[in-house]
C-alpha positions as a printed NumPy array, in Angstrom:
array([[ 64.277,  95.236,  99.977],
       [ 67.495,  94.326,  98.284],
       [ 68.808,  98.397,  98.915],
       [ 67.643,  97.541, 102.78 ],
       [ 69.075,  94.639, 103.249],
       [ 72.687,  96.201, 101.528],
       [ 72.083,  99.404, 104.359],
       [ 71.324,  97.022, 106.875],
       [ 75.163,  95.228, 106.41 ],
       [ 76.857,  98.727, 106.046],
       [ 75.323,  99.94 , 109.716],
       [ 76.357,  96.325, 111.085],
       [ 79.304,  96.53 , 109.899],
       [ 79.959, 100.266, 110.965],
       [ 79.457,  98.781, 114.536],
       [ 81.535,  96.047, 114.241],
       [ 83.81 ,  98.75 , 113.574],
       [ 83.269, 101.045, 116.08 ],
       [ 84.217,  98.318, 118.623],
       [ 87.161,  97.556, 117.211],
       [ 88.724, 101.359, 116.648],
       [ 87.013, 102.953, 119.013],
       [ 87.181, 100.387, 121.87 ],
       [ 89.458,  97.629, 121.764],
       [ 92.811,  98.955, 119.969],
       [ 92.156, 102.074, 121.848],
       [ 92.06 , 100.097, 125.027],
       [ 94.654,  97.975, 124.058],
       [ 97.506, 100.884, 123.436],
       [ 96.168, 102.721, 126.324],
       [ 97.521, 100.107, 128.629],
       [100.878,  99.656, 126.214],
       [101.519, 103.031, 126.672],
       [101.196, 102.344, 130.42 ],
       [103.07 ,  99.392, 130.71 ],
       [106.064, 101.083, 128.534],
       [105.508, 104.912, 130.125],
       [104.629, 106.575, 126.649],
       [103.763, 110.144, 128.561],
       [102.626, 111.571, 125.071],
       [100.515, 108.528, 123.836],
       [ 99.201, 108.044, 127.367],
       [ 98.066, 111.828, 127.597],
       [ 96.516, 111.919, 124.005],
       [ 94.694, 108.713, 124.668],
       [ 93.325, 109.881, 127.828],
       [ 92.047, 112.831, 125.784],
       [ 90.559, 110.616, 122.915],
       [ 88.737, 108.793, 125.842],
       [ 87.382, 111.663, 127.173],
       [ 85.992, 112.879, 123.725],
       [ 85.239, 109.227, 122.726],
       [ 83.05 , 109.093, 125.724],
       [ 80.329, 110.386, 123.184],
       [ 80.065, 107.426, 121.45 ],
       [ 78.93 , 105.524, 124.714],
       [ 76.301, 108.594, 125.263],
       [ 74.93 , 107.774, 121.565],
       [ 74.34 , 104.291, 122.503],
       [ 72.261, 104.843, 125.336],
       [ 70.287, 107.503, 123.373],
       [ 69.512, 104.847, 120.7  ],
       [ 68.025, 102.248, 122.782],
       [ 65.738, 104.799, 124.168],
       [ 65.01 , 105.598, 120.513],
       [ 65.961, 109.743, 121.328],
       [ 66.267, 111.515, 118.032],
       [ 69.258, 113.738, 119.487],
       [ 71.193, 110.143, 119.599],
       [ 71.766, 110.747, 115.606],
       [ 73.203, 114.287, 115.953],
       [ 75.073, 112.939, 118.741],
       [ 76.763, 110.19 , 116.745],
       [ 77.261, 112.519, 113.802],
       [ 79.487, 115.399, 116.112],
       [ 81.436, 111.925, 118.062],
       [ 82.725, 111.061, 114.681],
       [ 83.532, 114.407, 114.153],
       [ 85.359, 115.377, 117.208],
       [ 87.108, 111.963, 117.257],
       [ 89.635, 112.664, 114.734],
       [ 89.846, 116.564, 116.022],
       [ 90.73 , 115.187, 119.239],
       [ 93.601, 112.502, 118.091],
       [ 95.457, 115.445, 115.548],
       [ 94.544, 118.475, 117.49 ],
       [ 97.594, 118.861, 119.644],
       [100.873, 120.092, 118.866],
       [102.685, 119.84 , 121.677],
       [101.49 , 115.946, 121.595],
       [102.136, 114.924, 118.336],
       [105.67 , 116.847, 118.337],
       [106.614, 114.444, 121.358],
       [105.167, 111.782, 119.705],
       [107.206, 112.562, 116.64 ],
       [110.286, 111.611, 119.036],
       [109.2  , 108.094, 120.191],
       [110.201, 104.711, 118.352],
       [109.368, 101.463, 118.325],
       [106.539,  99.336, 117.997],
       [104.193, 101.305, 119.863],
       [104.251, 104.47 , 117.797],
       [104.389, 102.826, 114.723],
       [100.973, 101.106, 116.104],
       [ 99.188, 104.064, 117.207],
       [100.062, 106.234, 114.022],
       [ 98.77 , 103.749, 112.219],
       [ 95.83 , 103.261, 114.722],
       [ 95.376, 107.697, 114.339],
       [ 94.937, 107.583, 110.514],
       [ 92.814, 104.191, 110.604],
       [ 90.202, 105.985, 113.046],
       [ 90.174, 108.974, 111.412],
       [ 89.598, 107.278, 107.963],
       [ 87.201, 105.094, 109.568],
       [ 85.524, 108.039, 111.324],
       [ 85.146, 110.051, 107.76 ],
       [ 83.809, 106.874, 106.567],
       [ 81.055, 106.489, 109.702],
       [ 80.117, 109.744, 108.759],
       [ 79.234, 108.9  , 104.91 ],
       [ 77.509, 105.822, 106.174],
       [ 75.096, 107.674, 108.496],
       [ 74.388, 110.679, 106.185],
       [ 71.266, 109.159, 104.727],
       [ 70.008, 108.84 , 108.349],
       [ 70.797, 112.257, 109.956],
       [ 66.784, 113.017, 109.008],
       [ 66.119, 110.818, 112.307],
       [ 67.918, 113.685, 114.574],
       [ 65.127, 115.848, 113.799],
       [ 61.995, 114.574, 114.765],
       [ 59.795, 111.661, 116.546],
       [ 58.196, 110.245, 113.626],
       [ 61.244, 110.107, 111.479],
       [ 62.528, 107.556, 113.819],
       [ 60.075, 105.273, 112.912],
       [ 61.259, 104.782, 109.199],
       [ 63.017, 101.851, 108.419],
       [ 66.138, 103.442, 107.593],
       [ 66.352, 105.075, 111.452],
       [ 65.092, 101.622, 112.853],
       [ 68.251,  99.975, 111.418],
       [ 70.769, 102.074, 113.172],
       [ 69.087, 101.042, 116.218],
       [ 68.928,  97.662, 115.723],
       [ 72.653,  96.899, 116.829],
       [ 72.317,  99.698, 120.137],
       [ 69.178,  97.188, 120.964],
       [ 70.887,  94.102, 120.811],
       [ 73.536,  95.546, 123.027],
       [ 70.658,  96.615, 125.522],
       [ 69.571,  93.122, 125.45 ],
       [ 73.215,  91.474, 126.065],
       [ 74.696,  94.272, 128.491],
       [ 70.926,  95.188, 130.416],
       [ 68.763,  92.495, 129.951],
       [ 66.859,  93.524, 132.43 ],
       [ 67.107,  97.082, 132.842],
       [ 64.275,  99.588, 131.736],
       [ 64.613, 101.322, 128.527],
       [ 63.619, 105.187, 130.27 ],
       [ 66.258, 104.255, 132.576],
       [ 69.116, 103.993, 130.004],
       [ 67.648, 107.084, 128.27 ],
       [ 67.928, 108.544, 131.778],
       [ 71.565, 107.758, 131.736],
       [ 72.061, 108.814, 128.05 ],
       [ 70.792, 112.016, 128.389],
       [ 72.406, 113.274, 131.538],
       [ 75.353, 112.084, 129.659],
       [ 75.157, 114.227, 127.164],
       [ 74.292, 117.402, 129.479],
       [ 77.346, 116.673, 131.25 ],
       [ 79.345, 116.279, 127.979],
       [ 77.815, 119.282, 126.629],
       [ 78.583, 121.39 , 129.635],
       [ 82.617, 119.885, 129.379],
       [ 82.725, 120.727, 125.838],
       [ 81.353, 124.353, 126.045],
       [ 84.004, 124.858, 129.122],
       [ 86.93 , 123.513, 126.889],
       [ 85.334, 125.692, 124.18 ],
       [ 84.616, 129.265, 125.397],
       [ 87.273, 129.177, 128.515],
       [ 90.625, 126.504, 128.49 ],
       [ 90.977, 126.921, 124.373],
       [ 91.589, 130.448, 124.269],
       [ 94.114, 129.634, 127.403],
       [ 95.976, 126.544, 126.325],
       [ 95.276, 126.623, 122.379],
       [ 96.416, 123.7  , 120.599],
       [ 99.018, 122.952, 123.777],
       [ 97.365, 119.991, 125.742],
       [ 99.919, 120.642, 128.596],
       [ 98.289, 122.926, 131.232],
       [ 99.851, 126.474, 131.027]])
C-alpha cells in the first residue's frame, strides 16, 4: 500500500505537470510571441502544438480506458522534445532574438524536455497496460487513469464515455495519418528546415 500510495503522488504529480509545461507556459509564450511578432518562436510553437496535440488524444483514450492510450502517451513524450530541437533553421533564428522572451522559452525548451524524459521514467512501470485488456485492470494502470477521469468528470460531466473514446480514437487516426505524411513524404523534402522549400 505504502509503494501505491508513493506511485499514486508521482502520476498526480506528472499531471499537474503536464498542465503546466505542456499547456499553460506553452499557451502563455504562444501569445507573447504574438503580441511581440517572434516569427521563429511563433512558428516552432505552432509546430509543438501540432505534435503536442497527442497529449490531448491520450486523454480521451484514458477515460475510455483504451490500452493504445499508454503507447500513445509514451511516443507524445517522445516526439515532444523532437519537435521543440528538431529544426535548424528555427533554432538558428532563434539564436538571434533577445530579450525576455527567448530567455523564457529556452528555458521553457530544456524544462519540457527534462520534464518529458522524466514523464517517460515515471510511466515505464505502466507501459504493460498498452498491451492488453486485462492489464488495464491492475492497480498500477487504474492510477494513470484516475486523473484523465476526474477531468472527464469536470470538463464532460455529462458526456458518454464511448463517445470520448469515439473522439480519442479518430484522433489518433488522424494524427497517425499526419505523422506518416510528415514521415515518408515532407521529411525527405524539407529535412530539418521547417520553412517550406
Amino acid at each position: 500500500m505504502g509503494n501505491e500510495g508513493w506511485y499514486r503522488g508521482l502520476v498526480w504529480l506528472d499531471y499537474r505537470l503536464a498542465i503546466l509545461f505542456t499547456v499553460v507556459i506553452p499557451l502563455i509564450l504562444l501569445i507573447w510571441a504574438f503580441v511581440q511578432k517572434a516569427q521563429p518562436i511563433q512558428h516552432l510553437l505552432m509546430i509543438y502544438w501540432r505534435v503536442a496535440s497527442l497529449l490531448a488524444i491520450t486523454l480521451y483514450l484514458m477515460i475510455a480506458q483504451y490500452p493504445v492510450a499508454f503507447l500513445s502517451g509514451l511516443l507524445a513524450r517522445i516526439l515532444v522534445p523532437i519537435s521543440l530541437w528538431f529544426w535548424v533553421d528555427l533554432n538558428d533564428e532563434i539564436e538571434y532574438q533577445s530579450g525576455a522572451l527567448k530567455l523564457i522559452f529556452t528555458s521553457w525548451r530544456w524544462a519540457t524536455t527534462f520534464y518529458c524524459i522524466l514523464g517517460i521514467i515515471a510511466l515505464t512501470p505502466a507501459l504493460g497496460c498498452g498491451f492488453s485488456d486485462t492489464a488495464i485492470k491492475t492497480s498500477t494502470c487504474q492510477l494513470w487513469l484516475e486523473a484523465p477521469l476526474a477531468f472527464k468528470d469536470i470538463f464532460h460531466g455529462n458526456t458518454k464515455v464511448p463517445f470520448l473514446g469515439i473522439l480519442g480514437i479518430l484522433g489518433l487516426i488522424i494524427y497517425v495519418i499526419y505523422l506518416s505524411y510528415f514521415v515518408i513524404v515532407r521529411l525527405g523534402k524539407q529535412g530539418r528546415s521547417a520553412t517550406e522549400q
